[in-house]
C-alpha positions as CSV (number, residue, x, y, z in Angstrom):
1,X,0.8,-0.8,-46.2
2,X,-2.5,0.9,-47.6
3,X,-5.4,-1.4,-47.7
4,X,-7.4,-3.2,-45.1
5,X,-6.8,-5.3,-42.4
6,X,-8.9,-8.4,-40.6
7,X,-8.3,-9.3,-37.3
8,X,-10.1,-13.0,-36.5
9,X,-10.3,-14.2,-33.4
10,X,-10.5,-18.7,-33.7
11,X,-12.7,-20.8,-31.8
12,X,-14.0,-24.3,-32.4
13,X,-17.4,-23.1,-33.5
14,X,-17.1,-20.0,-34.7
15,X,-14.8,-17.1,-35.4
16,X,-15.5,-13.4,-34.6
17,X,-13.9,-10.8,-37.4
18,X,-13.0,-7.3,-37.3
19,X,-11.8,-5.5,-40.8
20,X,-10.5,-2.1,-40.5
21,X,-9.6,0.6,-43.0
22,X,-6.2,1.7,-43.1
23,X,-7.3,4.8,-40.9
24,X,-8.9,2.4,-38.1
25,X,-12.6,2.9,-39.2
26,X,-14.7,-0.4,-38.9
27,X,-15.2,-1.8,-42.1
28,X,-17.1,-5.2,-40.4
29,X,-18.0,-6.8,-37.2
30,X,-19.4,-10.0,-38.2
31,X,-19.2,-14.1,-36.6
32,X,-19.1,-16.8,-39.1
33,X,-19.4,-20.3,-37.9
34,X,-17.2,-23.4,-38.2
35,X,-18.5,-25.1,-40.5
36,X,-18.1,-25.4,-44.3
37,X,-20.3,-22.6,-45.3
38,X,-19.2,-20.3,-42.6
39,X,-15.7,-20.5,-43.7
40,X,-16.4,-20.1,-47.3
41,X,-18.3,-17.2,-46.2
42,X,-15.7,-15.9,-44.4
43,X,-12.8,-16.1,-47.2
44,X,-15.1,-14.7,-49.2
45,X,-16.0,-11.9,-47.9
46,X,-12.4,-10.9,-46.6
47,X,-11.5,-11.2,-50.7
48,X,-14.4,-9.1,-51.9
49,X,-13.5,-6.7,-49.1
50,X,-9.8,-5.9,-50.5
51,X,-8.2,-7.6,-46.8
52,X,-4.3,-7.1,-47.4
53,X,-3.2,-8.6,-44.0
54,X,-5.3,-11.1,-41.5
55,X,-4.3,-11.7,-37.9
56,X,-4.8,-14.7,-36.1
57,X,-3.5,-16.5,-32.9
58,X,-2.1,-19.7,-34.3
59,X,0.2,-20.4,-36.9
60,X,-1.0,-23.8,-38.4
61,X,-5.0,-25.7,-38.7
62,X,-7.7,-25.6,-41.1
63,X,-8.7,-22.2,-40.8
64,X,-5.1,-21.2,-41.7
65,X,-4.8,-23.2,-44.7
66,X,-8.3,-22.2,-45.9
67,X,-7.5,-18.0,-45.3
68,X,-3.8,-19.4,-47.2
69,X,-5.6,-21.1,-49.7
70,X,-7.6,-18.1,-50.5
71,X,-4.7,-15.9,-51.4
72,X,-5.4,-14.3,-48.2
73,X,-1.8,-13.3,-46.3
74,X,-1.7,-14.1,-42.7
75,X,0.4,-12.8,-39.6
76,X,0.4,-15.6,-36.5
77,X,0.5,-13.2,-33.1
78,X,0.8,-15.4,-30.1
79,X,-1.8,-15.5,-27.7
80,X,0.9,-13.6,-24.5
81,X,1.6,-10.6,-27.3
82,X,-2.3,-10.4,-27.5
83,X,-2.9,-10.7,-23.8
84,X,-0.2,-8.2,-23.6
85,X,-1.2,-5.6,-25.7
86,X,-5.2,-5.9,-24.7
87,X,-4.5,-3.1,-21.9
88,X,-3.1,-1.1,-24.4
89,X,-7.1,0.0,-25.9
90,X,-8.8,-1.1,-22.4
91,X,-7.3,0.0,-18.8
92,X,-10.6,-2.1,-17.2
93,X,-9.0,-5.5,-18.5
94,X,-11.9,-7.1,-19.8
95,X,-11.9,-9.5,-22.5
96,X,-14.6,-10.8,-25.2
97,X,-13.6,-12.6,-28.2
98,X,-15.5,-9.5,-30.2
99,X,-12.5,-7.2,-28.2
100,X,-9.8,-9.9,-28.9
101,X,-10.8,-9.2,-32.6
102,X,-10.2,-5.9,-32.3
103,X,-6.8,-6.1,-30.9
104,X,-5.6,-8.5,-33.3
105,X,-6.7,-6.7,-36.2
106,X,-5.1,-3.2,-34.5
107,X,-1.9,-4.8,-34.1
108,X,-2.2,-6.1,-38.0
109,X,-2.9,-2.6,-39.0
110,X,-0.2,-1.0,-36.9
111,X,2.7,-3.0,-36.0
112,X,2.3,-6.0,-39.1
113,X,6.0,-5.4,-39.8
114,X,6.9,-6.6,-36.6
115,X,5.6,-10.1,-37.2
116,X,6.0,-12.6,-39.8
117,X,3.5,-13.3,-42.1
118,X,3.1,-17.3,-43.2
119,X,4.4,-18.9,-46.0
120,X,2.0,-22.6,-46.6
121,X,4.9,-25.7,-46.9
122,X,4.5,-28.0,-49.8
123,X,1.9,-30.6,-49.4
124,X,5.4,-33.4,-49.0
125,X,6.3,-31.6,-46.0
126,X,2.6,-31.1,-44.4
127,X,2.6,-34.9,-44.9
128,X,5.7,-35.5,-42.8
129,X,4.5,-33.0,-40.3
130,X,1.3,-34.9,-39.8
131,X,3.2,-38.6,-39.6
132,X,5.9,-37.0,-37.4
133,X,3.4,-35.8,-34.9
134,X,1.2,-38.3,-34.8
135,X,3.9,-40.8,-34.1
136,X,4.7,-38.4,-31.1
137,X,1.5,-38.4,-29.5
138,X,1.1,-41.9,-30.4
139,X,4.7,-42.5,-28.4
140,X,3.5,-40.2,-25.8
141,X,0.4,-42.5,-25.1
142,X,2.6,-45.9,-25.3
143,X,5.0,-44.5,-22.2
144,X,1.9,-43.4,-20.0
145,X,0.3,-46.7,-20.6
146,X,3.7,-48.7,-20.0
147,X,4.5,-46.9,-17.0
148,X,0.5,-47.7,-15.8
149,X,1.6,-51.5,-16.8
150,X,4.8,-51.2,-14.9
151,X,2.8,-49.8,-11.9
152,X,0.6,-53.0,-11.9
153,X,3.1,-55.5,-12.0
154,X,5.1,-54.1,-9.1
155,X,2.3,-54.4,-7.1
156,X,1.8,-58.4,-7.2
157,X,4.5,-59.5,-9.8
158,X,7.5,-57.7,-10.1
159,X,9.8,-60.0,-12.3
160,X,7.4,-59.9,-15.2
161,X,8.0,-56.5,-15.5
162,X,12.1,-56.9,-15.6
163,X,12.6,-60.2,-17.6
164,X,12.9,-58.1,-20.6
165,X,14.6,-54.3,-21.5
166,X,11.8,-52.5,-22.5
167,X,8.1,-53.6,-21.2
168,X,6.4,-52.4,-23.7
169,X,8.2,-54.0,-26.2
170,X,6.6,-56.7,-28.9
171,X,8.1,-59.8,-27.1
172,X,7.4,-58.4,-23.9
173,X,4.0,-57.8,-24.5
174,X,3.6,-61.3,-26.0
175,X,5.1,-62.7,-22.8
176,X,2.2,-60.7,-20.6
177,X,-0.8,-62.6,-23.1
178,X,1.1,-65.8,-22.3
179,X,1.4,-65.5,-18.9
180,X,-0.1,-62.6,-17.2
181,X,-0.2,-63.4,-13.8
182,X,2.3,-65.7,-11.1
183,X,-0.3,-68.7,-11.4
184,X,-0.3,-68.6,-15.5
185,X,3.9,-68.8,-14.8
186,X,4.1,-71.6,-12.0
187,X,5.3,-74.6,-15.2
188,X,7.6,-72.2,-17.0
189,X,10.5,-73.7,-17.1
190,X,14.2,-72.7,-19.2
191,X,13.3,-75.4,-22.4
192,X,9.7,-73.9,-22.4
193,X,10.8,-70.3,-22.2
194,X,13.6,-71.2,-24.8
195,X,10.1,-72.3,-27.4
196,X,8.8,-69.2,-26.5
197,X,11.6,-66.9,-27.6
198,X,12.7,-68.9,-30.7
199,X,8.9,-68.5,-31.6
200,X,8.9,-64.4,-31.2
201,X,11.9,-63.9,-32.8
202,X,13.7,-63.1,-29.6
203,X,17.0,-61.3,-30.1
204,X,18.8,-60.3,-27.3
205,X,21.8,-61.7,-25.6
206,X,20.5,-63.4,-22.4
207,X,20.2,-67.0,-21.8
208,X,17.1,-68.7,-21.1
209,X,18.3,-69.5,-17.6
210,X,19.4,-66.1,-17.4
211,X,15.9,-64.8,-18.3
212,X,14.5,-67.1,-16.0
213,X,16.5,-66.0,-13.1
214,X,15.4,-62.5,-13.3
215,X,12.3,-63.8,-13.2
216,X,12.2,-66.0,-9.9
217,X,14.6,-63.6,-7.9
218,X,12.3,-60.7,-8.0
219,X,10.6,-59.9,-4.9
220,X,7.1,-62.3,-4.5
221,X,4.0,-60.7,-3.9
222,X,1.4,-61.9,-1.3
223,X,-1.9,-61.3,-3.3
224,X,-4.7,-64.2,-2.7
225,X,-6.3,-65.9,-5.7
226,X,-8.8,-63.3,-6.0
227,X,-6.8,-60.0,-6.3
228,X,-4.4,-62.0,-8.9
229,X,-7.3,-62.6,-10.9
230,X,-8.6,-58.9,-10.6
231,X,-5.0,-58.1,-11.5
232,X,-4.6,-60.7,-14.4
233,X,-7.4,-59.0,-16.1
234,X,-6.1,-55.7,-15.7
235,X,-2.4,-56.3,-17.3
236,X,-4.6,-58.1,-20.3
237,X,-6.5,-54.8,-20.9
238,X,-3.0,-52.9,-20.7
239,X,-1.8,-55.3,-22.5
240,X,-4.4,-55.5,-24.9
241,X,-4.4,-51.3,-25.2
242,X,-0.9,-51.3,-25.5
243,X,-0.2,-53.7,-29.0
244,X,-2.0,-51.7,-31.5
245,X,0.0,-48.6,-30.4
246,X,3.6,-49.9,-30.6
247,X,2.3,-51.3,-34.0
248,X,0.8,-48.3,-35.0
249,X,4.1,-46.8,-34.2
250,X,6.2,-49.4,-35.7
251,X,4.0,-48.8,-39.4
252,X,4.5,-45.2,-38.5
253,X,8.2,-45.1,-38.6
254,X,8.3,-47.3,-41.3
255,X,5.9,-44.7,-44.0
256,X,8.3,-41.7,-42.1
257,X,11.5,-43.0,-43.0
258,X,10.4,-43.4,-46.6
259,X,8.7,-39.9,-46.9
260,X,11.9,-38.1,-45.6
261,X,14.2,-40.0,-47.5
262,X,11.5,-38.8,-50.6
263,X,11.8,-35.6,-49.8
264,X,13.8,-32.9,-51.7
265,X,15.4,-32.1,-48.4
266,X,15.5,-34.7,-46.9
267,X,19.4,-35.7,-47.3
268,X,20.2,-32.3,-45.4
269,X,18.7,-33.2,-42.4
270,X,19.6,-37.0,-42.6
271,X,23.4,-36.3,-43.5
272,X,23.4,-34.7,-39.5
273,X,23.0,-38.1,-38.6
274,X,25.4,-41.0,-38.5
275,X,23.4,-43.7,-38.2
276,X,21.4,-44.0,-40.9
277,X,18.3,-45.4,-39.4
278,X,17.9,-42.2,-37.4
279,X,15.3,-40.9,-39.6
280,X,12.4,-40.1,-36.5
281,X,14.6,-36.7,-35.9
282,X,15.7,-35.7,-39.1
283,X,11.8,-36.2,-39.9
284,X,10.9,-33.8,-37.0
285,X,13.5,-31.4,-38.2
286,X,12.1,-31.1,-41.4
287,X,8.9,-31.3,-40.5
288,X,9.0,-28.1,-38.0
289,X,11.2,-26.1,-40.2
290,X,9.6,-26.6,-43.1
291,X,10.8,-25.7,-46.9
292,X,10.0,-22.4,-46.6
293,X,13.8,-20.3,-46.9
294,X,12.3,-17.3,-46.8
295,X,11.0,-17.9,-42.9
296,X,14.0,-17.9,-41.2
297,X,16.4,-15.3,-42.7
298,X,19.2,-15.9,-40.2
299,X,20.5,-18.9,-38.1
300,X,19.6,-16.7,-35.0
301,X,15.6,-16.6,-35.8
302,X,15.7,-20.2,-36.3
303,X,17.7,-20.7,-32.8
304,X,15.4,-18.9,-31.2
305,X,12.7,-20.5,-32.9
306,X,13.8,-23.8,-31.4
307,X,14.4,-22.4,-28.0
308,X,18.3,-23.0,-28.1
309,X,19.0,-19.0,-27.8
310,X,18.7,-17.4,-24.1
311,X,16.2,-14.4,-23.4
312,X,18.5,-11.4,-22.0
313,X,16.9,-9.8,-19.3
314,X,18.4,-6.1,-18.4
315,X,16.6,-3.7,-16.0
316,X,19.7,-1.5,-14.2
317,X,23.0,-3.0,-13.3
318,X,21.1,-6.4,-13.2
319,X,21.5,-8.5,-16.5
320,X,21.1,-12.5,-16.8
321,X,20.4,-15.0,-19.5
322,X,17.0,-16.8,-18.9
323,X,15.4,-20.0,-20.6
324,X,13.5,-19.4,-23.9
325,X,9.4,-20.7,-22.8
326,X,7.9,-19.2,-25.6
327,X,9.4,-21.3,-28.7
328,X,8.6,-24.3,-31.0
329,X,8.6,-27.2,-28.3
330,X,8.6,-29.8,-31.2
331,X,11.6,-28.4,-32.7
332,X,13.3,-27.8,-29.3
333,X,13.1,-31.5,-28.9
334,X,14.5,-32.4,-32.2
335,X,17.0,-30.0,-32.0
336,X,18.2,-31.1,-28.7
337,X,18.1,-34.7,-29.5
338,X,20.4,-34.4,-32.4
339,X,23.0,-32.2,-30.0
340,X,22.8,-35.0,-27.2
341,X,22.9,-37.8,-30.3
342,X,26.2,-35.8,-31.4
343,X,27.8,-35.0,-28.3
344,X,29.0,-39.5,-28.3
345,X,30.7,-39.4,-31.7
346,X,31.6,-36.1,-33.4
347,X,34.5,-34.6,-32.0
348,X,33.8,-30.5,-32.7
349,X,30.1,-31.4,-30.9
350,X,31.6,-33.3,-28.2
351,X,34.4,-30.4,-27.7
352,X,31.7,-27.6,-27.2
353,X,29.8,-29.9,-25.0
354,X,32.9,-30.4,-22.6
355,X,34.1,-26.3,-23.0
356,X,30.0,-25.2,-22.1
357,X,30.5,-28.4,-19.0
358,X,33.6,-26.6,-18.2
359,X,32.0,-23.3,-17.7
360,X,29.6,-24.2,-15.7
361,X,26.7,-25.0,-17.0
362,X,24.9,-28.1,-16.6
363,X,23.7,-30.8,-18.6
364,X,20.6,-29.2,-20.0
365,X,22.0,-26.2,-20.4
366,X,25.6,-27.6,-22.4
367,X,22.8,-29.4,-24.5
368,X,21.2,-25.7,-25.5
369,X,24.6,-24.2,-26.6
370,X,25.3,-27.1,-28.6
371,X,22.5,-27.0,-30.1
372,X,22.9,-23.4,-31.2
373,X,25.5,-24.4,-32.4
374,X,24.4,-27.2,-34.9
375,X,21.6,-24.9,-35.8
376,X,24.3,-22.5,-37.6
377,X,25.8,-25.9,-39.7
378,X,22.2,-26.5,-40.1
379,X,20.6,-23.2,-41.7
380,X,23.9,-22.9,-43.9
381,X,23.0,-26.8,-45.2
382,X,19.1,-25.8,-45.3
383,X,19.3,-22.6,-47.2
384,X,22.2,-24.3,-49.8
385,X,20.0,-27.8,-50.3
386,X,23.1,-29.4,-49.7
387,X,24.1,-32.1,-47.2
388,X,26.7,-31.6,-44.2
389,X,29.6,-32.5,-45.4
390,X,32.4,-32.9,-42.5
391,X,34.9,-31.5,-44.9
392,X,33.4,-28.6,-45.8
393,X,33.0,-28.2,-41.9
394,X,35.3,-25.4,-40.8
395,X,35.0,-25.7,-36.9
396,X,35.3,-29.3,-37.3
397,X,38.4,-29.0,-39.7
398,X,39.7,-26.5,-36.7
399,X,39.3,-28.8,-34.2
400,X,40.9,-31.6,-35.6
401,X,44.4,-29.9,-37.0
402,X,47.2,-31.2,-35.0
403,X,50.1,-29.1,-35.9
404,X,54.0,-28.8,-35.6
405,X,55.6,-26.1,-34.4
406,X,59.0,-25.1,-35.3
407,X,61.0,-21.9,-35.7
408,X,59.3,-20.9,-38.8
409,X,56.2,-20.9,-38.3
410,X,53.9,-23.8,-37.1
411,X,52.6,-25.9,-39.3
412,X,50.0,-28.9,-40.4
413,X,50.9,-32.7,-39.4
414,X,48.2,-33.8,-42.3
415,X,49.3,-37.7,-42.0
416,X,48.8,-37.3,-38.4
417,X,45.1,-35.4,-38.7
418,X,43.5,-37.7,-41.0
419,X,44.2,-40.4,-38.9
420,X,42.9,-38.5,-36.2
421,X,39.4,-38.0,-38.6
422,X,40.3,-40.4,-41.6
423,X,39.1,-38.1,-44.8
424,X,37.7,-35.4,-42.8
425,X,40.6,-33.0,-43.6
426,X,41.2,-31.6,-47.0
427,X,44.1,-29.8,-48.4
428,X,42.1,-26.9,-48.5
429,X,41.4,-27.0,-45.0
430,X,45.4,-27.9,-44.2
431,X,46.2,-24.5,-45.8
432,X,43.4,-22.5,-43.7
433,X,44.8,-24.3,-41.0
434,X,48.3,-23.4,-41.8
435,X,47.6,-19.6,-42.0
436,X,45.6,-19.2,-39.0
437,X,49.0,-20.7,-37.2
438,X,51.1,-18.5,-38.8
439,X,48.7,-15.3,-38.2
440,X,49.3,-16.2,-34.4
441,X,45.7,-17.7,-33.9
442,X,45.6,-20.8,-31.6
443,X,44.7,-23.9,-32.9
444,X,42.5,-27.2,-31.2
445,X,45.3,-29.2,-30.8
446,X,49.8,-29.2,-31.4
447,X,52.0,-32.3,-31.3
448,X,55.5,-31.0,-29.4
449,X,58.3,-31.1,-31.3
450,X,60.5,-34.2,-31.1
C-alpha cells in the first residue's frame, strides 16, 4: 500500500503522532491535545497529509469515531502486540509515548495486512451498545452494593436478609425502608405483613406465616441499642443507594428490549432464544458483533473473537489447548450465556454439552465448545439476515431422526421424530436423513425393529 501512515499513541489529554512515508522517513512528530480543537487539528492535518492507514491501541471511543468520521481508515493493535513488538526497534526496553508512536505507526506501515482495519456500526447499533453496557456496569454496581447489604444484615439481623429471594429486589428493598432494623420489626405480625405485600404487589408463592417464619428462625444477633442504630442507618444508606439502580436498570431493560426488537437484526439474534423476554443477551450479542459482515469473514474469527476457540500451544513433542485471555469479554459473556441458556431445552445443544461432559471436560469448559458451536448457527444467520430456524437446522434435524432399520436399508420413522421435536423435522430433512443411513453414516438415535 503506497501512501502514508500515522501511528497515534491515545491518552486522556493528549495524543502523540508519528506519520511516515512509505519508505519510513518521518513525515511528523507532533502532540495534539484532547480537546475539541486539538482533535480537529489532528484529523486535519492527517487529511491534508495524504494518511492512508492510522494505528491506534483501542478499537472503539471518541477519538476513533472522530479519525472514522474523517474518512480516515484505522487498524486497532492491542496494547500486548505493541508491548511485544517494542523490542523489535529498541533492545534497551524503554518506553515513551513519542516511541509507542513510532511502533504503532511501523507496524501500520509494515505488517497493516495483518490486522483488521475498522468498519464504524450504524448509529442503531452504537445505541444498543451504549444501553447494553451501561446496564452492565449499572448490574455490576447493584451486586457489589447487595452483597455490601447482605454483609450488614448478617452481622445483627440475619432474617431480613432471607425473607425474600433476591435482596435487592424492589419489595425487598421496600421491606428494609419499612423496617430496617430488629426494633423497627418487634409488632410485625402475619395480618400486617399480609397489608404490606398486597400493597407492593408481592408475587411470590409463600404465605405470610411462611414469610414470617423465615423471619423469626434466623439466628438473633446480640447488638445493644446503640450499634442497631449505627447499623439502622447504614442498611438505609444501602438501601437508599441501592433503589435508583435497580430502577435505573429496570427503565434500562425496558428502552433495550425495544431497540433490539427495532433493529434490522434484531430477530436473528432474538430467534436463538426461546423465551421471548430474553432480550438482555440477544442485545449484548448484537451489540458486540455489530452489523458490520465484512468484520468477521468466517465463524472461526468470530469464535475466537468471543473467546470460545482454544489457543494451540506447540513447542517440540509438547502440544496443549489453552484458554483464549485475549478476546472480547463482553461477547464471551453473551456468548456463553446463550450456550448455558440452551444447554436446559434444545436437544442438539444439550447433546454436545453431555458428549464435551463425557470427554472430560468440565463445566466451563463444555460451556466453551458449545458455544463454538452456536457461534457457527450464528454467523450463518448473521451473514444471511435471517432468523434460526430449527428446521433449516441440519445438526439439530441429525440429532433428532429416529430411524428403522431393516434389511434394505434403514430408514426414517417421521411420525415417531416429530413427536420427538413436533415440526422440527421437514421432509427435506427425512430424505437427508434417509441417505446418510443408507451411505452407512450413523445417525443420533434408531428404534429396534419390532
Amino acid at each position: 500500500m503506497v501512501g502514508r501512515y500515522a501511528g497515534v499513541d491515545w491518552a486522556s489529554e493528549k495524543h502523540d503522532v508519528l506519520v511516515q512515508d512509505a519508505g519510513g522517513e518521518a513525515v511528523l512528530a507532533a502532540t495534539f491535545s484532547h480537546d475539541e480543537r486539538g482533535l480537529k487539528a489532528l484529523c486535519r492535518t492527517l487529511v491534508r497529509l495524504g494518511v492512508v492507514l492510522v494505528a491506534i491501541e483501542r478499537p472503539d471511543g471518541l477519538l476513533i469515531e472522530r479519525l472514522l468520521d474523517a474518512g480516515l481508515r484505522v487498524i486497532a493493535i492491542h496494547p500486548n502486540q505493541v508491548a511485544a513488538a517494542r523490542p523489535r526497534f529498541r533492545a534497551s526496553g524503554g518506553k515513551s509515548d513519542g516511541f509507542d508512536a513510532f511502533v504503532l505507526c511501523e507496524l501500520a506501515r509494515t505488517d497493516h495486512h495483518r490486522f483488521r482495519v475498522l468498519v464504524a456500526d450504524s448509529d442503531d447499533t452504537k445505541a444498543l451498545r451504549a444501553l447494553s453496557r451501561a446496564r452492565e456496569d449499572l448490574v455490576q454496581t447493584r451486586v457489589q452494593l447487595a452483597n455490601q447489604l447482605r454483609a450488614e444484615l448478617e452481622r445483627f439481623w440475619p432474617g431480613a436478609a432471607l425473607i425474600f429471594a433476591e435482596i435487592d429486589s424492589p419489595i425487598g428493598l421496600a421491606f428494609l425502608v419499612r423496617y430496617p432494623s430488629p426494633l423497627d420489626a418487634d409488632g410485625l405480625a402475619e395480618k400486617r405483613l399480609a397489608a404490606f405485600l398486597t400493597r407492593h404487589a408481592y408475587c411470590g408463592r409463600k404465605q405470610p406465616a411462611q414469610l414470617l417464619s423465615k423471619l423469626r428462625d434466623a439466628p438473633q444477633g446480640r447488638a445493644g441499642e446503640a450499634e442497631i442504630e449505627a447499623r439502622r442507618a447504614i442498611v438505609l444508606a444501602l438501601v437508599a443507594a441501592l433503589q435508583p439502580i435497580v430502577a435505573k436498570i429496570s427503565q434500562l431493560t425496558r428502552e433495550i428490549a425495544h431497540r433490539v426488537r427495532a433493529h434490522p437484526d434484531g430477530h436473528v439474534f432474538l430467534s436463538l432464544f426461546r423465551d421471548p423476554k430474553s432480550v438482555v443477551c440477544a442485545a449484548a450479542l448484537l451489540a458486540e458483533i455489530g452489523d458490520c459482515r465484512a468484520r468477521y469473514r468466517s465463524a472461526e474469527a468470530l469464535a475466537a473473537d468471543a473467546g470460545m476457540s482454544p489457543v494451540a500451544v506447540e513447542s517440540g513433542k509438547r502440544k496443549v489447548a489453552c484458554f483464549r485471555h485475549g478476546c472480547d469479554h463482553r461477547l464471551r459473556t453473551a456468548v456463553a450465556t446463550l450456550a448455558d441458556a440452551t444447554r436446559h431445552w434444545h436437544p442438539w445443544a444439550a447433546d454436545r454439552y453431555n458428549a464435551a461432559r463425557a470427554r472430560g471436560q468440565d463445566h466451563q469448559r463444555a460451556i466453551r465448545t458449545l458455544g463454538r458451536a452456536w457461534i457457527r448457527v450464528l454467523w450463518r444467520c448473521w451473514q444471511d439476515n435471517t432468523a434460526y430456524d430449527p428446521a433449516r437446522h441440519h445438526g439439530l434435524q441429525q440429532h433428532i431422526a429416529v430411524t428403522i432399520p431393516n434389511k434394505s436399508r434403514p430408514r426414517l420413522d417421521l411420525t415417531a421424530t416429530q413427536r420427538m421435536a413436533g415440526a422440527a423435522i421437514t421432509q427435506r430433512a427425512a430424505r437427508s436423513t434417509e441417505r446418510q443411513a443408507l451411505d452407512g453414516k450413523p445417525t443420533s438415535a434408531t428404534t429396534p425393529q419390532g
